[in-house]
Chimera marker file (.cmm) of the C-alpha trace (Angstrom):
<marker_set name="trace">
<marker id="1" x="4.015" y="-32.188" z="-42.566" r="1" g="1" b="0" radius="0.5"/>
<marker id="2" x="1.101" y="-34.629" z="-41.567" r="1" g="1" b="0" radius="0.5"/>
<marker id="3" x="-1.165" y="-32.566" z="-43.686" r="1" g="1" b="0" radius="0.5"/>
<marker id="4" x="1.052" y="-32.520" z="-46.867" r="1" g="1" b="0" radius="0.5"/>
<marker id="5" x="0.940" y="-35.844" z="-46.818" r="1" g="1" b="0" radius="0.5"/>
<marker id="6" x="-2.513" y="-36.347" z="-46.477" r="1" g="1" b="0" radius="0.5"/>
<marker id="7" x="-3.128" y="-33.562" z="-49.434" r="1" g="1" b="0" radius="0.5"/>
<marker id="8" x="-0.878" y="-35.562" z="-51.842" r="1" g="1" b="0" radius="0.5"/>
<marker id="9" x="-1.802" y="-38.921" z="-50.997" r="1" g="1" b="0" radius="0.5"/>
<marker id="10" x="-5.676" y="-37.742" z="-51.697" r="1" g="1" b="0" radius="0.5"/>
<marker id="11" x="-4.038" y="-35.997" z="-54.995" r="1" g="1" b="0" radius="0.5"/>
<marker id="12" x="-2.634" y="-39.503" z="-56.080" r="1" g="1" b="0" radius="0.5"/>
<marker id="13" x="-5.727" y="-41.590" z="-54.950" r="1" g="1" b="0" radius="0.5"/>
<marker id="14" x="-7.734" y="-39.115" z="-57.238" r="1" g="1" b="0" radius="0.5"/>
<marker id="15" x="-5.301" y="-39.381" z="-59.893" r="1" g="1" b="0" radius="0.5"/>
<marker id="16" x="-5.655" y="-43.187" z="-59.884" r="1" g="1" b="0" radius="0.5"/>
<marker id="17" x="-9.452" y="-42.968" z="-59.987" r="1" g="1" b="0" radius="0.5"/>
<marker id="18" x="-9.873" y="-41.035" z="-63.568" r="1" g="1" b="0" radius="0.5"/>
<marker id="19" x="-7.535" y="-43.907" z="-64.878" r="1" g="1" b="0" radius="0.5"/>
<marker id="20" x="-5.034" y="-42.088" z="-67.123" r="1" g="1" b="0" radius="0.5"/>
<marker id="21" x="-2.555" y="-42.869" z="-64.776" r="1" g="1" b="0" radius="0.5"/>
<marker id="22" x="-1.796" y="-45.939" z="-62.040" r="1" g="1" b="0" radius="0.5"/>
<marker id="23" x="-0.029" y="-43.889" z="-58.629" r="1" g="1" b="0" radius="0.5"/>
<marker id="24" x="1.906" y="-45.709" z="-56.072" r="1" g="1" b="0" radius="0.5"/>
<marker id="25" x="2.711" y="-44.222" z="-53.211" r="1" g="1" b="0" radius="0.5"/>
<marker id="26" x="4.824" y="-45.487" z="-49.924" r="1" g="1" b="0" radius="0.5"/>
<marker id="27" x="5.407" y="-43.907" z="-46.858" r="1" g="1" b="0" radius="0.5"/>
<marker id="28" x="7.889" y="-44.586" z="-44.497" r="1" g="1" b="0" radius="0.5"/>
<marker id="29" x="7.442" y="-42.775" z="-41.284" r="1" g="1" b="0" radius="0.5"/>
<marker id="30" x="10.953" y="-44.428" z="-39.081" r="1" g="1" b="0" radius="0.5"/>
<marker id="31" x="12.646" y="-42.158" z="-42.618" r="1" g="1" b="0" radius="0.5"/>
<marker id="32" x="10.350" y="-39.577" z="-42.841" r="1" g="1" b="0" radius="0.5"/>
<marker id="33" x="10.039" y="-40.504" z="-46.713" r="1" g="1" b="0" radius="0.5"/>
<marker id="34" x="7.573" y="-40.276" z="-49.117" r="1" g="1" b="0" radius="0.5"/>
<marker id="35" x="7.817" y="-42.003" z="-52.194" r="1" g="1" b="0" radius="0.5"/>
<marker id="36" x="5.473" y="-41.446" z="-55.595" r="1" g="1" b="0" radius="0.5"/>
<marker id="37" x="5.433" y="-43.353" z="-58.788" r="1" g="1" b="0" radius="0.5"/>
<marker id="38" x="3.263" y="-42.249" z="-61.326" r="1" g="1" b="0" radius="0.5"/>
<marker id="39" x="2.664" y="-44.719" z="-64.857" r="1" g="1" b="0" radius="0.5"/>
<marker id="40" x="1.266" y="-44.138" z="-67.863" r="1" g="1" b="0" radius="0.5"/>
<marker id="41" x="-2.251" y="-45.814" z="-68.099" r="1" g="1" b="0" radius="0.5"/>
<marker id="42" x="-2.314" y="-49.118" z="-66.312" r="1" g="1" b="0" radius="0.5"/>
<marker id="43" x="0.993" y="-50.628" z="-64.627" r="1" g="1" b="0" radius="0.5"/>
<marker id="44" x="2.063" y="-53.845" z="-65.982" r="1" g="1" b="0" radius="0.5"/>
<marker id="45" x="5.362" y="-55.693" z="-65.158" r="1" g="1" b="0" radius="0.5"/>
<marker id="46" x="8.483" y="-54.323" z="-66.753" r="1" g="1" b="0" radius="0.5"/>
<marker id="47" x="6.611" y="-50.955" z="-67.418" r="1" g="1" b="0" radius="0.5"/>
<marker id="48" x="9.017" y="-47.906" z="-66.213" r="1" g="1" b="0" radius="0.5"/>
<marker id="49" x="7.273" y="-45.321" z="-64.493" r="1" g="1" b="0" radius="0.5"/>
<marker id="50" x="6.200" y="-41.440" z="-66.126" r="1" g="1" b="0" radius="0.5"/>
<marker id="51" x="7.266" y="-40.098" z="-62.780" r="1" g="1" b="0" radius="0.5"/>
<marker id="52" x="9.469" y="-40.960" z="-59.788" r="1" g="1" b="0" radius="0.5"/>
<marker id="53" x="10.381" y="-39.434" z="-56.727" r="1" g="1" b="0" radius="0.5"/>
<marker id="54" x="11.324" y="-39.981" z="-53.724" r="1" g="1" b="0" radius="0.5"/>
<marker id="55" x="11.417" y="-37.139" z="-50.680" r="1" g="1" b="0" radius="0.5"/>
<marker id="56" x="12.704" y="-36.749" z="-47.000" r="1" g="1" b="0" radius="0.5"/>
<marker id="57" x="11.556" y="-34.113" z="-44.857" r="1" g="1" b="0" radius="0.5"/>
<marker id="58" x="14.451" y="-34.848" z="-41.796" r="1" g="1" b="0" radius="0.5"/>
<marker id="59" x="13.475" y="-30.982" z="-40.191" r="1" g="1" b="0" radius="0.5"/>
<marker id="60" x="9.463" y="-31.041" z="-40.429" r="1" g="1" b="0" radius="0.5"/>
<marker id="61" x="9.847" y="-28.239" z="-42.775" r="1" g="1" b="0" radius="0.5"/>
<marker id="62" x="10.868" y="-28.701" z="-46.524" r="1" g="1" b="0" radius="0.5"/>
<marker id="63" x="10.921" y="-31.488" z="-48.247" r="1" g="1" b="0" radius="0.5"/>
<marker id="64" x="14.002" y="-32.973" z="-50.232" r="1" g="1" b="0" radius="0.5"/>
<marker id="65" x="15.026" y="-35.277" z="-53.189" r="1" g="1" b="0" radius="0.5"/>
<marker id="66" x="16.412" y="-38.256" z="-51.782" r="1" g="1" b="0" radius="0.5"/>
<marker id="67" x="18.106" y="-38.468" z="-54.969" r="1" g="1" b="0" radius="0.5"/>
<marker id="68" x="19.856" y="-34.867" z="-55.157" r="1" g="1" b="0" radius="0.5"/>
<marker id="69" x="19.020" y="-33.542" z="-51.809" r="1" g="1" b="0" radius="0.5"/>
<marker id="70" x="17.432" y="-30.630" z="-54.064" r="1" g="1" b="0" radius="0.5"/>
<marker id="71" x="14.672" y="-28.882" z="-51.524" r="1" g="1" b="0" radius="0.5"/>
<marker id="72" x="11.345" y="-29.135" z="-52.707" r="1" g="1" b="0" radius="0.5"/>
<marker id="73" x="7.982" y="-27.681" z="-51.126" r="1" g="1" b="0" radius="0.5"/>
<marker id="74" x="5.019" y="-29.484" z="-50.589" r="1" g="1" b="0" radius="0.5"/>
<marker id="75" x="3.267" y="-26.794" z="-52.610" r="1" g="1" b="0" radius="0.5"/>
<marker id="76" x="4.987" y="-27.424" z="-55.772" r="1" g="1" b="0" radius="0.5"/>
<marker id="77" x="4.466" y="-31.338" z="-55.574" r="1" g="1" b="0" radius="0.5"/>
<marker id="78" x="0.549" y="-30.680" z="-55.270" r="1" g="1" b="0" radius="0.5"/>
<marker id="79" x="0.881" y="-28.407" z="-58.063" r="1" g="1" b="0" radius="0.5"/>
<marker id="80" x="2.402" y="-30.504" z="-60.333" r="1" g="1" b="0" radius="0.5"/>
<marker id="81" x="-0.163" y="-33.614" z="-59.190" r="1" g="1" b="0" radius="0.5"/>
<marker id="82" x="-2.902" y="-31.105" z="-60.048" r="1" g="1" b="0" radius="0.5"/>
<marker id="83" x="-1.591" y="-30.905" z="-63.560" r="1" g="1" b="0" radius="0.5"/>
<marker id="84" x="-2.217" y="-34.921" z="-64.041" r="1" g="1" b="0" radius="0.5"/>
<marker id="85" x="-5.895" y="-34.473" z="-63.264" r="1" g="1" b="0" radius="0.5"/>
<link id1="1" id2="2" r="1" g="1" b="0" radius="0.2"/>
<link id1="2" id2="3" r="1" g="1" b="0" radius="0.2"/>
<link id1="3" id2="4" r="1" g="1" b="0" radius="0.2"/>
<link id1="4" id2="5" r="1" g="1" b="0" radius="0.2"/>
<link id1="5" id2="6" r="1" g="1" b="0" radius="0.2"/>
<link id1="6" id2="7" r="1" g="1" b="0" radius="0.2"/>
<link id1="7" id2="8" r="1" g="1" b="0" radius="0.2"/>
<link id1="8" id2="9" r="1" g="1" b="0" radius="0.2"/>
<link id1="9" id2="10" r="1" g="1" b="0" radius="0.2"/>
<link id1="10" id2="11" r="1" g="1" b="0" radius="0.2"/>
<link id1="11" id2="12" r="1" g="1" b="0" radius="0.2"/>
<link id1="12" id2="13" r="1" g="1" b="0" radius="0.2"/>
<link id1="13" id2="14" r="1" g="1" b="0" radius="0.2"/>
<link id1="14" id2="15" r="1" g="1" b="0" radius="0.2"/>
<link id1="15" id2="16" r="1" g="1" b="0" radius="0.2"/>
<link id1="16" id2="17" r="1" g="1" b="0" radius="0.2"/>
<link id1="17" id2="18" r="1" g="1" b="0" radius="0.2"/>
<link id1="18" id2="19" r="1" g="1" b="0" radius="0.2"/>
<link id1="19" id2="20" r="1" g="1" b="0" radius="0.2"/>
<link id1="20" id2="21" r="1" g="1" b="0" radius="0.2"/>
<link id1="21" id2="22" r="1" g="1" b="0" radius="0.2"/>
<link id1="22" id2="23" r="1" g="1" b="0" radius="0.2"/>
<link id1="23" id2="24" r="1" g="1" b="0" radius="0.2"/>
<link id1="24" id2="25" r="1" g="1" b="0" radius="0.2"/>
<link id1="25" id2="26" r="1" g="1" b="0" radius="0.2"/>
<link id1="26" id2="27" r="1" g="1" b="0" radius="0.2"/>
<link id1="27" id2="28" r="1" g="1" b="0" radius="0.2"/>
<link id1="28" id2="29" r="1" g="1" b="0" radius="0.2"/>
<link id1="29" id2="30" r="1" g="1" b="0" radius="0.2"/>
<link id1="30" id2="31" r="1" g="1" b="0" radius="0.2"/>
<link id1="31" id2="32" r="1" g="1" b="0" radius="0.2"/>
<link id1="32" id2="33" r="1" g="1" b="0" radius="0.2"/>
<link id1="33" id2="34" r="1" g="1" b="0" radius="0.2"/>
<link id1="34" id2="35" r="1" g="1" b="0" radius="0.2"/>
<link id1="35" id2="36" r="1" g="1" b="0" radius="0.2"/>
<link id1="36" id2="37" r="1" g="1" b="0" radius="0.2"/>
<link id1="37" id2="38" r="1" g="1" b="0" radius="0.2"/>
<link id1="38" id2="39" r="1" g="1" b="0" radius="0.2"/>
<link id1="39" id2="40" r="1" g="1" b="0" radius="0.2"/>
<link id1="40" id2="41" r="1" g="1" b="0" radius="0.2"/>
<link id1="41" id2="42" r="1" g="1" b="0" radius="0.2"/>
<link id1="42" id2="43" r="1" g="1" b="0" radius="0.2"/>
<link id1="43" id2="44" r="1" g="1" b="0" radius="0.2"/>
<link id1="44" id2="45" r="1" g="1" b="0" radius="0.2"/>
<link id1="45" id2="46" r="1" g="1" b="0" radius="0.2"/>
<link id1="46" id2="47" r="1" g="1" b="0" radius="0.2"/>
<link id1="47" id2="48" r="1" g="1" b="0" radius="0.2"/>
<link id1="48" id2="49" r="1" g="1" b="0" radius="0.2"/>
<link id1="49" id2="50" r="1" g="1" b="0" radius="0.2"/>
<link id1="50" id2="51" r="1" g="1" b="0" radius="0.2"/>
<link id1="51" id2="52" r="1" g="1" b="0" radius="0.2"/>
<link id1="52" id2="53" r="1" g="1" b="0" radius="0.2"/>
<link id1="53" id2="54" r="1" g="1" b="0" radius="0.2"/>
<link id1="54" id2="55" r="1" g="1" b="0" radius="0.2"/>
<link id1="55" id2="56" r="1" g="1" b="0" radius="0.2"/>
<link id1="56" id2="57" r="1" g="1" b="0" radius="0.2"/>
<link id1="57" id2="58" r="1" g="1" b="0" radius="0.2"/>
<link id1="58" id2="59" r="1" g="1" b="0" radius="0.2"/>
<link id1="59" id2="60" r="1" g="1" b="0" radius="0.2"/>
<link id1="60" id2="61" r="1" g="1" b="0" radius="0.2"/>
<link id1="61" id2="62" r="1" g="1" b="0" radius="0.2"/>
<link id1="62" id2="63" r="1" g="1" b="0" radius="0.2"/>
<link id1="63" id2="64" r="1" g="1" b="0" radius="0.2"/>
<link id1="64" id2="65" r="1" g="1" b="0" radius="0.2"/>
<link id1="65" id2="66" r="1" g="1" b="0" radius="0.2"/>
<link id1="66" id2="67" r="1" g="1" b="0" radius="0.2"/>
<link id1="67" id2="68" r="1" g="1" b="0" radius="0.2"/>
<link id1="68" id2="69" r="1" g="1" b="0" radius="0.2"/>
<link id1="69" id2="70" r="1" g="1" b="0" radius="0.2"/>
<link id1="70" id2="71" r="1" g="1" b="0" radius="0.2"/>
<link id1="71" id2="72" r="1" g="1" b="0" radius="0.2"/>
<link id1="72" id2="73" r="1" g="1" b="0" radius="0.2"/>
<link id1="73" id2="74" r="1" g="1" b="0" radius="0.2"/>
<link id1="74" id2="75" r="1" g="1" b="0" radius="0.2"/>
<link id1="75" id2="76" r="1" g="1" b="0" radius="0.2"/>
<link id1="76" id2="77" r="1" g="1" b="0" radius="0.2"/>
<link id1="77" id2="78" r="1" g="1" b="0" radius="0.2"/>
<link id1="78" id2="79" r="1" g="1" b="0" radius="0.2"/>
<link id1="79" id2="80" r="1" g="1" b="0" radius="0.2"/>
<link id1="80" id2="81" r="1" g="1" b="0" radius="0.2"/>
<link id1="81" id2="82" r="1" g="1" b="0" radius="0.2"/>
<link id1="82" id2="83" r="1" g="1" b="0" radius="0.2"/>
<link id1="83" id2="84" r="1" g="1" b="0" radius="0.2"/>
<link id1="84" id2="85" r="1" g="1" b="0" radius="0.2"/>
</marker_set>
């Protein structure tokens, strides 16, 4: 788990740095949840985000929608971040 983490918050610090896009990230480790909001160009106030998810990875294993409990794997999160570059 540590090292999905670490691959998608270096995916979303890249992502920030060509400047198409502004990526927050928060993680919060007494939850084991990892949240990702992705704008269009540069944030402002008011400004709803392009993307916006929230996961929880309760078993160490796969992660989860904390809106739909829908499983997700860390592997298809990169992926998609990859297409943003």
């Amino acid at each position: 788990m540590n090292e999905q983490i670490t691959a998608i918050a270096a995916l979303l610090l890249e992502i920030n740095g060509k400047e198409k896009y502004t990526a927050f990230f928060d993680f919060s480790g007494h939850v084991h949840t990892f949240s990702i909001r992705i704008y269009s160009g540069k944030w402002s106030q008011g400004k709803a985000p392009l993307f916006n998810l929230s996961l929880q990875n309760k078993d160490g294993q796969q992660w989860r929608n904390w809106d739909n409990a829908h499983a997700m794997s860390g592997d298809s999160i990169l992926s998609f971040l990859t297409t943003l570059l």
